[in-house]
C-alpha positions in Angstrom: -11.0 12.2 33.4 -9.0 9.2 34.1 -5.1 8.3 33.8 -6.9 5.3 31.2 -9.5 7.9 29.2 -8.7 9.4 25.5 -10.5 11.7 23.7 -9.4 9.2 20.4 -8.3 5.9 20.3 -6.4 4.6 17.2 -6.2 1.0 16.6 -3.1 0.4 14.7 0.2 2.5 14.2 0.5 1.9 10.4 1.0 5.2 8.5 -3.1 5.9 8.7 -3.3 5.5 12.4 0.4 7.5 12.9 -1.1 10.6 11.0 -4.5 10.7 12.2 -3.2 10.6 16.1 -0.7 14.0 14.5 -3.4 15.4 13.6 -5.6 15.0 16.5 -3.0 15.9 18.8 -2.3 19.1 17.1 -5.6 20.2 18.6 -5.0 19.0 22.2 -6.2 15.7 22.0 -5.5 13.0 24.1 -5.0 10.4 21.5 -3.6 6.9 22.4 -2.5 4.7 19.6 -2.5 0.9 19.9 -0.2 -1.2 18.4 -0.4 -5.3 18.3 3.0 -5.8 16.9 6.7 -5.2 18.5 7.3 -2.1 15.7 5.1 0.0 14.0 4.2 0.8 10.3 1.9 -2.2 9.7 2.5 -3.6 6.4 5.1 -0.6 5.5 7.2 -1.8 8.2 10.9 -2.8 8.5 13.1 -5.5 9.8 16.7 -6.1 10.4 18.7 -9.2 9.4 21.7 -10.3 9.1 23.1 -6.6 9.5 21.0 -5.5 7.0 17.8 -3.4 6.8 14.6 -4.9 4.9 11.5 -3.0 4.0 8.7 -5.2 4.5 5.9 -3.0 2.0 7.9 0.1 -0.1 8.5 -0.7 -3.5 7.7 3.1 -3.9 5.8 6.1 -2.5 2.8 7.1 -5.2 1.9 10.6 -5.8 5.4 11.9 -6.2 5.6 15.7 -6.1 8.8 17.8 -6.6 9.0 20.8 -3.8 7.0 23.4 -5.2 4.9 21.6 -7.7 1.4 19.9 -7.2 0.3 22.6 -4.2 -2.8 20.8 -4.0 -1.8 16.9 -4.6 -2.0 14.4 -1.8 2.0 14.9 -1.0 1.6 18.7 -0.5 -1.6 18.1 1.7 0.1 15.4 4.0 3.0 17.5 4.5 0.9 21.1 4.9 -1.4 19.4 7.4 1.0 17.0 9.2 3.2 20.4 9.9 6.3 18.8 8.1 8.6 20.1 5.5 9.6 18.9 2.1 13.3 17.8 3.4 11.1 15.6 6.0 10.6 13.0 3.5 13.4 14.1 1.3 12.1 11.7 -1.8 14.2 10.4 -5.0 12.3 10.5 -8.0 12.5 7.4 -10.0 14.4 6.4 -13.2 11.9 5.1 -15.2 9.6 1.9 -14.7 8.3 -0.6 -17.4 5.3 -2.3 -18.5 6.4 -5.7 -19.8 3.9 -8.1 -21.7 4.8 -10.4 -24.1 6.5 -8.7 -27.2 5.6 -5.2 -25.9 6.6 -2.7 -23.3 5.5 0.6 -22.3 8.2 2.9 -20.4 6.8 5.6 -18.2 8.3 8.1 -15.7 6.7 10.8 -13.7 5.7 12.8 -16.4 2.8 11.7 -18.7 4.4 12.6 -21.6 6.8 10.0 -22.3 3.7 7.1 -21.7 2.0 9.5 -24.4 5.0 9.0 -26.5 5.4 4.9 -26.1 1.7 4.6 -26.6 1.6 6.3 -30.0 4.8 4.1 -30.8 3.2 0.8 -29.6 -0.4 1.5 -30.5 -0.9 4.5 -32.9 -4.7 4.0 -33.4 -5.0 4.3 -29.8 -3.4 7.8 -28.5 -6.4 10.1 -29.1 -8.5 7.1 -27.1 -5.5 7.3 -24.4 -5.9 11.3 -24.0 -9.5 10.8 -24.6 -9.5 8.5 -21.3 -7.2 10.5 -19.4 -9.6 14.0 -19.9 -12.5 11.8 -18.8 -10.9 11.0 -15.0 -9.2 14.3 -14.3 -12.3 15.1 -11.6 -11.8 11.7 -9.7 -9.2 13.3 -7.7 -10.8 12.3 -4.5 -12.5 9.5 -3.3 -16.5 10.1 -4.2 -18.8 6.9 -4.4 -21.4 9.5 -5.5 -19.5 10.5 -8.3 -20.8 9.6 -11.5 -19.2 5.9 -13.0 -17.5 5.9 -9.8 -18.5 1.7 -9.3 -18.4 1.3 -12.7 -16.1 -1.6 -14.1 -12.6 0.3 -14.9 -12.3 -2.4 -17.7 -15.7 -1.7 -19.1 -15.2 2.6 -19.3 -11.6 1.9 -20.7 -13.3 0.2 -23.7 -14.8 3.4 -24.0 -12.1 5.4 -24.9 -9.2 2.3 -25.9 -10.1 -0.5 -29.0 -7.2 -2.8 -28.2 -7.5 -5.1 -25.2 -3.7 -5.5 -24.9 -3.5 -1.7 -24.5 -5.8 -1.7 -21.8 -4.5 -5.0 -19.9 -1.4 -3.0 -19.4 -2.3 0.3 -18.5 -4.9 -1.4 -15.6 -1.6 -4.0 -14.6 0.1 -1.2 -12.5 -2.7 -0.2 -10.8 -4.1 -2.9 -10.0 -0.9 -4.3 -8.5 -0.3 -0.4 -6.1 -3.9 -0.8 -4.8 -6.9 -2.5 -5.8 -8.4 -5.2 -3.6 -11.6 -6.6 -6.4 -9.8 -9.8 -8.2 -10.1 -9.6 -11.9 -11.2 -5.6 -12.2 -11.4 -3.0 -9.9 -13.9 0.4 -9.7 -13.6 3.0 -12.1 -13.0 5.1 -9.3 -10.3 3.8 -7.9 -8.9 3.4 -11.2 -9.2 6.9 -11.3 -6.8 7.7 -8.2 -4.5 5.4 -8.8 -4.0 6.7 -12.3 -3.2 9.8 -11.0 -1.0 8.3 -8.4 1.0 6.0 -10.4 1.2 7.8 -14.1 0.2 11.5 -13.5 2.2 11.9 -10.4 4.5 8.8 -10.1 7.0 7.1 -8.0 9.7 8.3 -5.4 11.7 6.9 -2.6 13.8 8.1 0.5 17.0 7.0 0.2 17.1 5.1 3.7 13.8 3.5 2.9 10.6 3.6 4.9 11.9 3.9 8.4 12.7 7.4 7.5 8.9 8.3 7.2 8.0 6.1 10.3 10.6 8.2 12.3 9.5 11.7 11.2 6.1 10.6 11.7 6.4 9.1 15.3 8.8 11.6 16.3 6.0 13.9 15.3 3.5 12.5 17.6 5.2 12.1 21.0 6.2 15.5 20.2 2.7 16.7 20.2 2.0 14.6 23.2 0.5 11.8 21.6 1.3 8.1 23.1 2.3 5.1 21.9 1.2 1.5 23.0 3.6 -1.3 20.9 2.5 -5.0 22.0 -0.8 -3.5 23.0 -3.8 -5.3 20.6 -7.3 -4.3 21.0 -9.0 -7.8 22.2 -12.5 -6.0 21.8 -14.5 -2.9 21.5 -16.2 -2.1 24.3 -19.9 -1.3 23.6 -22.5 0.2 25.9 -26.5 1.6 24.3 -25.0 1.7 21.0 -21.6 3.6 21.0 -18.5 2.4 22.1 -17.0 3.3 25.5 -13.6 1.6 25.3 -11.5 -1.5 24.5 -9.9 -4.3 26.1 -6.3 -5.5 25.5 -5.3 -8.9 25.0 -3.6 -8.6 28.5 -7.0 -7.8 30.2 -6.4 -3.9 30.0 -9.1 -1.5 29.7 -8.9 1.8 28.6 -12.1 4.2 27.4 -12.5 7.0 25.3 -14.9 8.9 23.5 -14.3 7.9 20.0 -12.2 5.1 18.3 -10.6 5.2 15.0 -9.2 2.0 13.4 -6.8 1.4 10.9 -7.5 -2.9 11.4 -9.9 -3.1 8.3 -13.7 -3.2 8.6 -14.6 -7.2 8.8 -11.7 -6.9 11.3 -12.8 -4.3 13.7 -16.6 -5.3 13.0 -15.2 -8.4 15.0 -13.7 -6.6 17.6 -17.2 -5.0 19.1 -18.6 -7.0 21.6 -22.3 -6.6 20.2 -21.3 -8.2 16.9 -21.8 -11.8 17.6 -20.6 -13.2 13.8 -19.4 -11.0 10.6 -19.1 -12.1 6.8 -15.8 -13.1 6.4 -16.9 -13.8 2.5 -16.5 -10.2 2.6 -12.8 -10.4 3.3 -10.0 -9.7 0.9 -8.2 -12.4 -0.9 -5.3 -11.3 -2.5 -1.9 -11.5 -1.0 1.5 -12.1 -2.1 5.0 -13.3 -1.7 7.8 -11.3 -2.1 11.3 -12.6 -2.7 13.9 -10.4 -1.8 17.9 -10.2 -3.6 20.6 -8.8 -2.0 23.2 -8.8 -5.2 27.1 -7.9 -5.2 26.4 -5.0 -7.7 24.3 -2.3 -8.6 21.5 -3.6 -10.9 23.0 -0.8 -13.4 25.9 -2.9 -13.8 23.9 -6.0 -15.6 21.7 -3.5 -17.2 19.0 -3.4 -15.3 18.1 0.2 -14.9 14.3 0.3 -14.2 12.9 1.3 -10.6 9.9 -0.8 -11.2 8.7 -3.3 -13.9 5.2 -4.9 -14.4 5.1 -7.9 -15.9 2.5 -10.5 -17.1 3.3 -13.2 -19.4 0.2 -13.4 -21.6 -1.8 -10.8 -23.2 -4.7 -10.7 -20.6 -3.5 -9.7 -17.2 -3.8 -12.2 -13.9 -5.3 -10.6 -11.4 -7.3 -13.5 -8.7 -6.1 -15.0 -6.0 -4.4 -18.7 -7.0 -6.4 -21.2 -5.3 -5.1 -24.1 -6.6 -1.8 -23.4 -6.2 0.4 -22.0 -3.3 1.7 -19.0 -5.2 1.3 -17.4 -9.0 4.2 -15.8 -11.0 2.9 -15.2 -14.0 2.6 -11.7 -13.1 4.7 -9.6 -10.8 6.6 -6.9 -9.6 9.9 -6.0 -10.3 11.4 -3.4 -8.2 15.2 -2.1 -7.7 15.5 0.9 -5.2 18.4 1.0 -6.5 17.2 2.9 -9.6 16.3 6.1 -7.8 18.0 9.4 -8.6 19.4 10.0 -5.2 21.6 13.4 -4.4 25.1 13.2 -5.0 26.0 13.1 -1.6 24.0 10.0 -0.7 25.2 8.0 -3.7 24.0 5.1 -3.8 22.5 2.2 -1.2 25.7 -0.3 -0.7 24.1 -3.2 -1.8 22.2 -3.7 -5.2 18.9 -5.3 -4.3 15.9 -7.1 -6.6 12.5 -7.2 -4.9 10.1 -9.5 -6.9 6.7 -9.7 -5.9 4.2 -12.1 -7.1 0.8 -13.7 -6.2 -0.1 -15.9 -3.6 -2.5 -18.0 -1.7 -3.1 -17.3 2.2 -4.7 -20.4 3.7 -2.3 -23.0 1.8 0.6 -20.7 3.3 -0.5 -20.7 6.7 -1.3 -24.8 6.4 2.2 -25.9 5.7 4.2 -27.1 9.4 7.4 -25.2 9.7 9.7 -27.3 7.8 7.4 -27.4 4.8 6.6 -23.9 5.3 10.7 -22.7 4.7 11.0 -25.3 2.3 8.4 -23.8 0.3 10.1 -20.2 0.7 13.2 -21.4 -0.9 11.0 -22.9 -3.7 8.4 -20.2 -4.4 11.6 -17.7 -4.1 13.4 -19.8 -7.0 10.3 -20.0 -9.0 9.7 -16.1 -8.9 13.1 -15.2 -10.2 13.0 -17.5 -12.8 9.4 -16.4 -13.9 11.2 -12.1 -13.7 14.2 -13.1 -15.7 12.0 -13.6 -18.6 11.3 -9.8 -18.5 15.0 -8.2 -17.0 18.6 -9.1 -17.4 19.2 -12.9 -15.3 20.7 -11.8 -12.0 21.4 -15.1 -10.5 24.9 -15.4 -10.4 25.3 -12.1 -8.5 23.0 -13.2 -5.2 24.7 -12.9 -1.7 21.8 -13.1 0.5 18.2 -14.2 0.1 14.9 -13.1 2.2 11.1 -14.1 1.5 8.4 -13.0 3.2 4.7 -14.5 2.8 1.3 -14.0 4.0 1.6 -15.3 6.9 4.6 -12.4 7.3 1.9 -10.1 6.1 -0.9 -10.9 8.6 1.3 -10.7 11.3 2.3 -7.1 10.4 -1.0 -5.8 9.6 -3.3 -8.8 11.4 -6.0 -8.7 7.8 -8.2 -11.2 7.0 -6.3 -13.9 4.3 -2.7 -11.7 4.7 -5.1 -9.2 2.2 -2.6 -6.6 1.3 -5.2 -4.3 0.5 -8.3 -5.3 2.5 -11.5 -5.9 1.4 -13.2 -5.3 -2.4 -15.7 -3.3 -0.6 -14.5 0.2 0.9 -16.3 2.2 3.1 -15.3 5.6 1.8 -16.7 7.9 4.3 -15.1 5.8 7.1 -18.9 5.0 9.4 -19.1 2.0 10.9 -22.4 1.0 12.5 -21.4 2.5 15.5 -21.9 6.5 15.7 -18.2 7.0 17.5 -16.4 3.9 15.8 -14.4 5.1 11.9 -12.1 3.3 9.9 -9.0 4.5 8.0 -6.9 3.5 5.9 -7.0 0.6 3.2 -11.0 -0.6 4.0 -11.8 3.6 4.5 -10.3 3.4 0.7 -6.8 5.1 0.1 -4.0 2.8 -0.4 -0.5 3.1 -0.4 1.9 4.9 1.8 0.6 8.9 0.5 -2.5 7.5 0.9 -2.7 6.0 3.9 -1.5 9.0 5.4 -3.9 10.9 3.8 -6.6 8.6 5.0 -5.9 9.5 8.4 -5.7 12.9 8.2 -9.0 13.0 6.2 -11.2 10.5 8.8 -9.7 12.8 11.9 -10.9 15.7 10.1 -13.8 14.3 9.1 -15.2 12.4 12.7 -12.6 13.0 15.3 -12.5 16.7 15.6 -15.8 17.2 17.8 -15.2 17.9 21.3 
């Protein structure tokens, strides 16, 4: 064995690639994880400006769990498998997030019980429909495409249980917007998980934000004896009778091992193999956003504004398509404060109040606009998104100090998908195969999403392909 030879390869250090090359190294691996960009974390990233710290992805980490509850959620596996302890992640629990269409909201917190309670406010004929749904997608608790309905149309097995389209264009808003990659409906299945992610289990935060996971995490894996490659992209997969032998960097490197695992998406590392001559970028994802970041010179509690996270849409039937003839879409979005956490005592609060709105946008129009058009645009788009939130939260204009936006093209750079597609393409591959016998995917085209999931993902596909010797 060479200096240059791995037992695994990872391609990509987002929070799929981190925890697989944990895993692997906690059974003597010699993983090597690759890493385009100048910092890791992939979309759930991190930059610095202006003295201040910016999360690129977290709104909120899904599948909350309180220490000691949920032994067998995603939370309590990551943690129990990763090695970690609960004080690791050290999560907030939220405040309380809103649905908000026209004329109707829906509060919800991370108990079902008080989503129970507005729905049998807002829509009494529909509670026994609402229970009636939740009973039917208590088994989709993991990813199954052989489960029964599992590529069903979410929409179409709501109608099911649920009369009232409003009802069920809100409840599918959320989810839709935390991790489903199919424009206009998304598979029953996934429904399913992020259900349980967002309403079962719910939203948290660490106070300091993502680079506290990202830390633990890579902390983790150089102290396992795992190493880390930053400014290192995979140019190609090296392919030899049918299984791949290697990669080459974009500086000419080469480096061989005896299995890869990729966190890059599956059109994208498809393209990577040198005996792939042409893929289907139809395939590709297509949505992508904008998001246009406040920092404000008070806590959003002190104009009112004491939601972690509102969804909003501004007619009765929910937008969920890429905009393709426009650069960007607000009429739905994302309203998130991380603010409006319950932090310990000690922590108090962040020092800066901060709005993150995200909204829709279109890829290709960003990345066509020359530089001067393209931050002229960010200023407008970022105007155009507040004024589209404040329909739906108290009007925080006059308290802005500080402004960022990031875009597509912000978001391909970090995690290098197809059309900046936040969460890949429609079409997962769940058990993580590619059509090479020693080539897997993780991560958002394997079919977990978010920042539990992710991690999850890698742990799963390691088990799963990577523990052979």
């Amino acid at each position: 064995m060479t200096d240059t030879h791995y037992d695994t390869i990872i391609i990509g250090a987002g929070m799929s690639g981190l925890a697989a090359g944990i895993r692997l190294a906690h059974f003597d691996q010699r993983v090597c994880i690759l890493e385009r960009h100048y910092t890791i974390g992939g979309l759930n990233s991190f930059y610095r400006m202006g003295g201040r710290d910016y999360d690129v992805g977290l709104h909120a980490m899904t599948n909350f769990a309180r220490k000691g509850d949920n032994k067998k959620g995603p939370l309590s596996k990551l943690i129990r498998q990763l090695r970690f302890r609960w004080e690791d992640f050290k999560l907030a629990e939220q405040i309380g997030s809103s649905i908000r269409f026209p004329g109707v909201s829906l509060d919800f917190t991370n108990d079902i019980e008080l989503l129970e309670t507005e729905i049998a406010k807002q829509f009494p004929s529909e509670i026994d429909g609402f229970r009636s749904l939740v009973g039917s997608l208590l088994d989709y608790t993991d990813m199954d495409g052989d489960a029964p309905n599992f590529m069903r149309s979410a929409r179409e097995v709501m109608r099911e249980h649920i009369k009232d389209p409003l009802l069920i264009e809100m409840l599918i808003c959320p989810l839709m917007w935390y991790g489903n990659a199919r424009q206009d409906d998304m598979d029953f299945g996934q429904f399913c998980i992020m259900f349980r992610a967002c309403y079962l289990e719910g939203f948290g935060r660490p106070f300091k934000g993502v680079r506290v996971i990202l830390k633990n995490l890579v902390k983790k894996f150089r102290g396992v004896g795992g190493e880390l490659k930053l400014r290192s992209g995979v140019a190609s997969i090296r392919v030899d009778h049918g299984r791949a032998v290697g990669v080459v960097l974009d500086n000419g490197t080469e480096l061989t091992a005896d299995r890869i695992l990729s966190s890059a998406g599956n059109i994208e590392t498809a393209r990577m193999c040198d005996d792939i001559t042409a893929v289907d970028v139809a395939k590709a994802g297509q949505l992508s956003f904008i998001e246009s970041i406040s920092i404000l010179d008070r806590q959003p509690v002190d104009f009112d504004f004491d939601r972690t996270i509102v969804f909003y849409n501004d007619s009765e039937t929910f937008h969920w398509k890429r905009p393709d003839d426009s650069i960007c879409d607000a009429r739905t979005g994302v309203i998130c404060s991380p603010n409006n956490y319950i932090y310990d005592s000690d922590e108090g609060n962040l020092p800066d109040g901060v709005i993150r709105i995200t909204t829709l946008a279109n890829h290709d129009q960003w990345s066509a606009l020359p530089d001067k058009k393209y931050q002229a645009e960010k200023v407008i788009q970022y105007d155009e998104a507040v004024a589209s939130a404040v329909r739906f939260m108290p009007d925080f204009r006059s308290y802005v100090i500080d402004t960022d936006v990031f875009t597509p093209k912000t978001i391909r750079r970090f995690t290098w998908h197809d059309n900046g597609a936040v969460y890949g393409a429609p079409e997962k591959q769940l058990d993580g195969t590619t059509h090479l016998p020693n080539v897997f995917l993780c991560g958002t085209d394997q079919g977990f999403v978010g920042i539990v999931g992710a991690i999850v993902s890698g742990i799963s596909m390691a088990n799963r392909h990577c523990m052979q010797v």
